[in-house]
N, C-alpha and C positions, 0 to 999 in steps of 0.2 A: 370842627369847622367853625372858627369866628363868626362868619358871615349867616350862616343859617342854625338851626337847632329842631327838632323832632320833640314834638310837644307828645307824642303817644297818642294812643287814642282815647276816644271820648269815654264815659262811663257809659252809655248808651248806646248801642251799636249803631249808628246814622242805618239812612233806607239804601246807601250809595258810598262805597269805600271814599274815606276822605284822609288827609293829610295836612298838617300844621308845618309853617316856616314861621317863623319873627327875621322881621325885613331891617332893615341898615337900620332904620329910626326907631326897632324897637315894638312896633307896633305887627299884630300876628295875620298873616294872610291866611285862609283856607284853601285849596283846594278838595272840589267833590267830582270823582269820577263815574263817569255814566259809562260812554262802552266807544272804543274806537277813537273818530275826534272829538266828541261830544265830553266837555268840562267844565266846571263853572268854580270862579275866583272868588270869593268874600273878605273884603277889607275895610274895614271901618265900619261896617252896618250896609254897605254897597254889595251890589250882585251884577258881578259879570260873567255872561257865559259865552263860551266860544263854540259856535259850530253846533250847534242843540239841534240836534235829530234822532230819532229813532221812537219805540214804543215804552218811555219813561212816562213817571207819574210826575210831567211838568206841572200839570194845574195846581200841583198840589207843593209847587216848590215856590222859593218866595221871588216877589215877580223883579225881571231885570231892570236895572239902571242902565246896564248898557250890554249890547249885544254884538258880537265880532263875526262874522262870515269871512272865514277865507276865499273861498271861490264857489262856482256854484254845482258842482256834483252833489248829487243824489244822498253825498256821506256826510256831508258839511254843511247842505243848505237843505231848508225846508220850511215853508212860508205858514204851514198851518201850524208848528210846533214856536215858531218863530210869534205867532199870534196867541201863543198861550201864554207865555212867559213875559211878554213884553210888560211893565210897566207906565203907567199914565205917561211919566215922560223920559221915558226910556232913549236913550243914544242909541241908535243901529249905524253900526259901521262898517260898510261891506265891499268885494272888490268890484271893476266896471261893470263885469258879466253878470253875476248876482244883482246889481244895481239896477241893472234892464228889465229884470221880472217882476222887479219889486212893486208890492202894491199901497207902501208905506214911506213915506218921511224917510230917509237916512242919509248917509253920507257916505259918497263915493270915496273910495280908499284904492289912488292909483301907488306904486311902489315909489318913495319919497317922503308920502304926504306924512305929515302929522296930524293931529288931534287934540283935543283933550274933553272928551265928554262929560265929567265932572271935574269940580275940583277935590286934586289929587289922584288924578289918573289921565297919564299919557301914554297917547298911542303913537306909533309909530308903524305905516306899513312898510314890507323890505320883500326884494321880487322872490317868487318861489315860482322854481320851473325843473323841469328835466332835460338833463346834459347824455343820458346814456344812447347808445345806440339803437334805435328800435323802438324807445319809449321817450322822443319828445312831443309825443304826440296826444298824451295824456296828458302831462300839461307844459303845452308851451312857451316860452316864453314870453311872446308878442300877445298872449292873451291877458297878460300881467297881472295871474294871481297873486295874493299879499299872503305872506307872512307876517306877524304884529312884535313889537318889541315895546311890551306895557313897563310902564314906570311907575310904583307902588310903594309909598314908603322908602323910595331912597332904594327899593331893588327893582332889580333890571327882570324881564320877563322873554326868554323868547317863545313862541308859539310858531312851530316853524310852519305850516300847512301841509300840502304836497309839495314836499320839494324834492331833490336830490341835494349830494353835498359842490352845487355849483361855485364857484366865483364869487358872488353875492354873497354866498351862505358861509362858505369860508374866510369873509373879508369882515364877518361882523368883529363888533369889539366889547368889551366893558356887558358882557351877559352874564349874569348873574345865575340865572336857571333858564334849562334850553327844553323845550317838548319836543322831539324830532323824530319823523315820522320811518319806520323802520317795517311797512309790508312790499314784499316785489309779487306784480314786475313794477309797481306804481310808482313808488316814496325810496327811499336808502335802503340797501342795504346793511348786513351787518358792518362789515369792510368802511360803506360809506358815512354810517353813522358814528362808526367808533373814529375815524379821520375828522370828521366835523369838529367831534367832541373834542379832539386833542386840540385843534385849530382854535376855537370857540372858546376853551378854555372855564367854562361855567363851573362854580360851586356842588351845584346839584343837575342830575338829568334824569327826567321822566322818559323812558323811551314810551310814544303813543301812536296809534294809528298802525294798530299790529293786527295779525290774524283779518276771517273775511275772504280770505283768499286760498288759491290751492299751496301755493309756495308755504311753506310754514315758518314762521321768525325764529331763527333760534335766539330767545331773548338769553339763556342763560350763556352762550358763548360769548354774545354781547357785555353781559355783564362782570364778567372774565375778562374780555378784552380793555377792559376800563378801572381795573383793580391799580387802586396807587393812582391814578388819576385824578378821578371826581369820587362823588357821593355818586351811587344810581339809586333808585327808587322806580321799583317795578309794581304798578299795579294792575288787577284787570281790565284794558284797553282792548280787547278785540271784539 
């Protein structure tokens, strides 16, 4: 694959399964995986985490430049984990809901907006909602959770949040690498994620936002389903 390349792993086991891409320009992004949606981006010497929740050794991780909230369930937001990581002058960029409880500086991210919290990094939020029968009620539309589409070195990033594979999700363009969230009854299914993927057309795909729940992901039919497609890259996400 031109566009990306698997660096291997480190000589050192990291505290947290992590993952190397080199991006359009050359320059290497990290990903380090914590559990479910909780992930964090390293590029340039910058730290971006998306959605950092859970009982991780944050204090002890280096502190963010910028922070991304999709929406504000219990699995995606959490204000005191959000207080450990944050840096002196950290970017928080979060959706309206999340915005409301906030007890800090950030930036509302309705689906549209852009960003760019430092230089060399753009955000862009994109709606994430659910289309299926029975389950728009998890997250609705008119709620206008974000999805984020970070720009890193010339590559493209999606982070889908809770979505399904709506209208929106299926009309993105130009992704590079897609995270799309793959537990029912909430996020995609397998069916719906392996559809996005073809639609979406990205390089590489992390499926995230798995297990948690009684339904079980079958990530490896998924990753069958996508053989000759893309690159996938399965880590521990549930």
């Amino acid at each position: 694959m031109g566009l990306l390349s698997l660096f291997g792993c480190c000589k050192k086991t990291p505290a947290y399964p992590q993952d190397r891409v080199v991006a359009k320009d050359g320059s290497e992004i990290l990903f380090t995986f914590f559990a479910h949606a909780s992930f964090a981006i390293e590029h340039n010497g910058k730290h971006i985490y998306i959605d950092p929740v859970g009982d991780f050794a944050w204090e002890k991780m280096p502190k963010a430049d910028a922070i991304l909230v999709t929406h504000s369930h219990y699995d995606h937001f959490d204000l005191a984990t959000i207080e450990k990581i944050a840096g002196e002058k950290c970017a928080i960029l979060c959706d309206k809901t999340s915005a409301e409880a906030f007890e800090h500086d950030c930036t509302t991210m309705l689906p549209g907006c852009v960003a760019e919290p430092f230089e060399g990094l753009s955000v862009k939020a994109v709606p994430a909602y659910n289309i299926s029968e029975g389950h728009t009620d998890f997250h609705p539309k008119e709620r206008e959770d974000c999805g984020y589409i970070l720009t890193l070195g010339g590559t493209t990033i999606y982070v889908a949040g809770d979505t399904e594979d709506n209208d929106d999700v299926v009309s993105l363009q130009g992704v590079d690498i897609a995270f799309l969230p793959v537990n029912q009854p909430y996020t995609m299914t397998v069916a719906q994620a392996v559809r996005a993927v073809k639609v979406i057309k990205p390089a590489l795909f992390y499926p995230y936002h798995y297990g948690q729940v009684e339904e079980k992901t079958d990530i490896e039919a998924l990753v069958k389903s996508l053989e000759g497609v893309c690159e996938v890259r399965v880590f521990p996400m549930e």
